[in-house]
Residue, then its C-alpha position, 0 to 999 in steps of 0.5 A: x443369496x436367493x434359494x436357487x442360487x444356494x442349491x446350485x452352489x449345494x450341486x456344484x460342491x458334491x463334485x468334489x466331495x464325489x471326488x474325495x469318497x471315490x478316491x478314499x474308497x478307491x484306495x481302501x478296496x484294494x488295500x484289503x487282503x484278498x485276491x478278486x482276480x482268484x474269485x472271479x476266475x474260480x478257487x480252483x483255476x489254475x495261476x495262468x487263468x487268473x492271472x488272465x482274469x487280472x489282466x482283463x480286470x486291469x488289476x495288473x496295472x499300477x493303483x493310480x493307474x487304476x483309479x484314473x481309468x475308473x475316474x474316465x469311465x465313470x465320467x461317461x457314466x460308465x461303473x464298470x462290470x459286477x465280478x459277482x453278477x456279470x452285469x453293469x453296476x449301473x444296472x445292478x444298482x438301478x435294480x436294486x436301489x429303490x428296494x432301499x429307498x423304500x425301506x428308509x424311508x418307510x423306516x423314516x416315516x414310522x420315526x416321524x410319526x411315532x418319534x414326534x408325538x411320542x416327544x411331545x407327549x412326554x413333554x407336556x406329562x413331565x415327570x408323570x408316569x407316562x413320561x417316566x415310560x417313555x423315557x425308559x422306552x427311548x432309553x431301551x431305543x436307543x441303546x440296543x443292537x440293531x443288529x440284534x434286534x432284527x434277529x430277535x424280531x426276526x425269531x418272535x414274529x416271523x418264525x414262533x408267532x408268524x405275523x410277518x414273512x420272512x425275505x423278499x418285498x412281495x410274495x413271488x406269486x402275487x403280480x405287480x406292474x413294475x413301473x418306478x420299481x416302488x412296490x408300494x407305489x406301483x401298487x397304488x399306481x395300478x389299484x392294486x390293492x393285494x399287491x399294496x397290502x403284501x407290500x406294506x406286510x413285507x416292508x413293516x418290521x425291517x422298517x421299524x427295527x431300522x427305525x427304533x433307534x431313530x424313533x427313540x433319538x427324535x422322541x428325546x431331542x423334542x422332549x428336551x427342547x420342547x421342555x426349553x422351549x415351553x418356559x420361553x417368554x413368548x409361551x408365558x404371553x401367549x398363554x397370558x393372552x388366553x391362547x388354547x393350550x393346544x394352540x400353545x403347545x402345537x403352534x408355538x412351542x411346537x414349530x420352534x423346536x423341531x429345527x434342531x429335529x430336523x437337522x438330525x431327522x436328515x442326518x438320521x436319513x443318510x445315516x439309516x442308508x448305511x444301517x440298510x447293510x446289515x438289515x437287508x442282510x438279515x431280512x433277505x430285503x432285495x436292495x441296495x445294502x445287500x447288494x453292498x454287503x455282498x460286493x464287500x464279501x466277494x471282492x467286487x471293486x465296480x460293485x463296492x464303488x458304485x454303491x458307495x457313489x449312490x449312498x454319497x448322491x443319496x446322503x448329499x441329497x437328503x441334507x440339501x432338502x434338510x436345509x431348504x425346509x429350514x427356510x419353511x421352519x424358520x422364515x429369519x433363515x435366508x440363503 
C-alpha cells in the first residue's frame, strides 16, 4: 500500500469514528440531570416561556429525533447555536481553537525538548548521581495533579514572586494584526516583536504545567529503551569499529529507540487536548478547553458537541502524523 493510499484509507475511517463519539456524546449530554431549556430562557422565567424556549431548542422532540436533526445540520456543516453565547458553534469554536492549539503544542515542544535529552542524559549516567536526580524529577512528574500544580504555580509565580501574568494570551493593551488567530506567529508574521515576547510571556507556565507530566513520561520511556537499546549487538560493532561515542549514542542507539516515544509522544498530544480543560480554566486561557469546560456547566448541547467533534478531528489527525513519521524513523515500516 503506498503512503497516500494509507492516509486516504486513515481519512475515510474518521467518518465513522465521527459517527460513533457524536452519538455516544449525543446521548449522554442529554442523559445528565439538568434543565437547558430553564438556562436558557432565565432561573426565573416563567414554566410557558421555557417551555417555549424547549420547543425552539427542539428539546420537546424524541432523542433520536434529536440526534437525527443534528446529524442533518451538521452534514451541511451547520453545529447549531451556543445557548451561552448566542453565536454558532462553528464560529465560537473558529474563535477560540487556535488559542488551544497554540498551548498544546507549545506545551509539546517544551516536552520534546526537555523530556528527550533529560532521557538521554540519564541513560548514559546510569546509576550516577545525576541519573538517581532525574529519575526522582520524572517520578515527581509524573505523579502530581495538574490540576494541582497549575494552582500551586499559579500561587508562587504569578501572585507572590510576579514573573508571569495572570489570564488571557496578551496584555489587552499591546496590538497585534490577527491573521491565523496564532499569536505567536502572527507576531512573527508581522515583526512584531513586543507582541512575540508577551506572547511567549503569557503561554510559558500554562504550557509547562500542561507539559510536566508529559515531559516526565517521555524522559523515562527513552531512558529505558535507550538503556536496552545500548547493550544491542549493533552498539558493541560499532563501538568495536571505533565509531565516536557521540556518534554511537545519537546516531544509533538514539534513533532506534525513539519509535516507541513517538508513538506515545502523538497520544500524549490528543491526550494534553483533553488535559487544556482544566488548565485553561485555571489560568483564564482564552481557548477551547474553557470554552468546553463552560458549555459543560451551562448545559449547552451545540457547544458540548461541537467541541467534542474538533478534539476527535484534532486527536485523529495527530495520530495519522504519528504514523507517517514512522516510515522517517524506520524505513523497514512500509504502508
Amino acid at each position: 500500500m503506498k503512503l497516500w493510499q494509507f492516509i486516504l484509507r486513515r481519512l475515510i475511517l474518521m467518518i465513522p469514528l465521527l459517527l460513533g463519539i457524536t452519538l455516544l456524546t449525543f446521548t449522554i449530554s442529554h442523559l445528565v440531570p439538568g434543565d437547558p431549556a430553564r438556562l436558557a430562557a432565565g432561573l426565573h422565567a416563567p414554566p410557558e416561556v421555557v417551555e417555549i424556549m424547549r420547543r425552539r431548542l427542539g428539546l420537546d422532540k424524541p432523542l433520536y429525533v434529536q440526534y437525527y436533526l443534528y446529524m442533518k445540520r451538521l452534514i451541511r456543516g451547520d453545529l447549531g447555536t451556543s445557548i451561552m453565547t448566542r453565536r454558532p458553534v462553528i464560529e465560537d469554536i473558529l474563535t477560540r481553537w487556535p488559542g488551544t492549539i497554540e498551548l498544546t503544542t507549545f506545551a509539546m515542544i517544551i516536552i520534546i525538548l526537555m523530556g528527550i535529552p533529560l532521557g538521554i542524559i540519564s541513560s548514559t549516567n546510569k546509576d550516577k548521581p545525576l541519573d538517581h536526580f532525574l529519575r526522582i524529577f520524572s517520578l515527581f512528574g509524573v505523579s502530581i495533579p495538574s490540576f494541582w500544580l497549575a494552582l500551586l504555580l499559579q500561587l508562587l509565580f504569578c501572585k507572590y514572586l510576579k514573573i508571569f501574568p495572570l489570564g488571557y494570551r496578551i496584555d489587552p493593551g499591546i496590538y497585534l494584526k490577527r491573521i491565523t488567530g496564532f499569536n505567536i506567529i502572527d507576531s512573527i508574521i508581522t515583526l512584531n516583536l513586543k507582541a512575540l515576547l508577551n506572547s511567549l510571556w503569557h503561554i510559558f507556565l500554562p504550557a509547562f504545567t500542561l507539559a510536566l507530566q508529559g515531559m516526565a513520561t517521555v524522559q523515562r520511556l527513552l531512558r529505558s529503551n535507550m538503556l536496552d537499546a545500548l547493550t544491542q549487538d549493533y552498539i558493541r560493532m560499532a563501538r568495536a569499529k571505533g565509531l565516536p561515542e557521540r556518534k554511537v549514542i545519537y546516531r544509533h542507539a538514539l534513533r532506534n529507540s525513539l519509535i516507541p516515544v513517538v508513538t506515545v509522544i502523538g497520544l500524549m498530544y490528543g491526550g494534553m487536548l483533553g488535559g487544556t480543560f482544566i488548565i485553561e480554566s485555571i489560568f483564564s486561557w482564552q481557548g477551547l478547553g474553557r470554552y468546553g469546560a463552560r458549555a459543560i456547566l451551562n448545559l449547552d448541547f451545540p457547544a458540548i458537541m461541537g467541541t467534542t467533534i474538533m478534539y476527535t478531528v484534532i486527536y485523529a489527525i495527530a495520530n495519522l502524523i504519528v504514523d507517517i513519521l514512522y516510515a522517517y524513523l524506520d524505513p523497514r515500516i512500509r504502508y
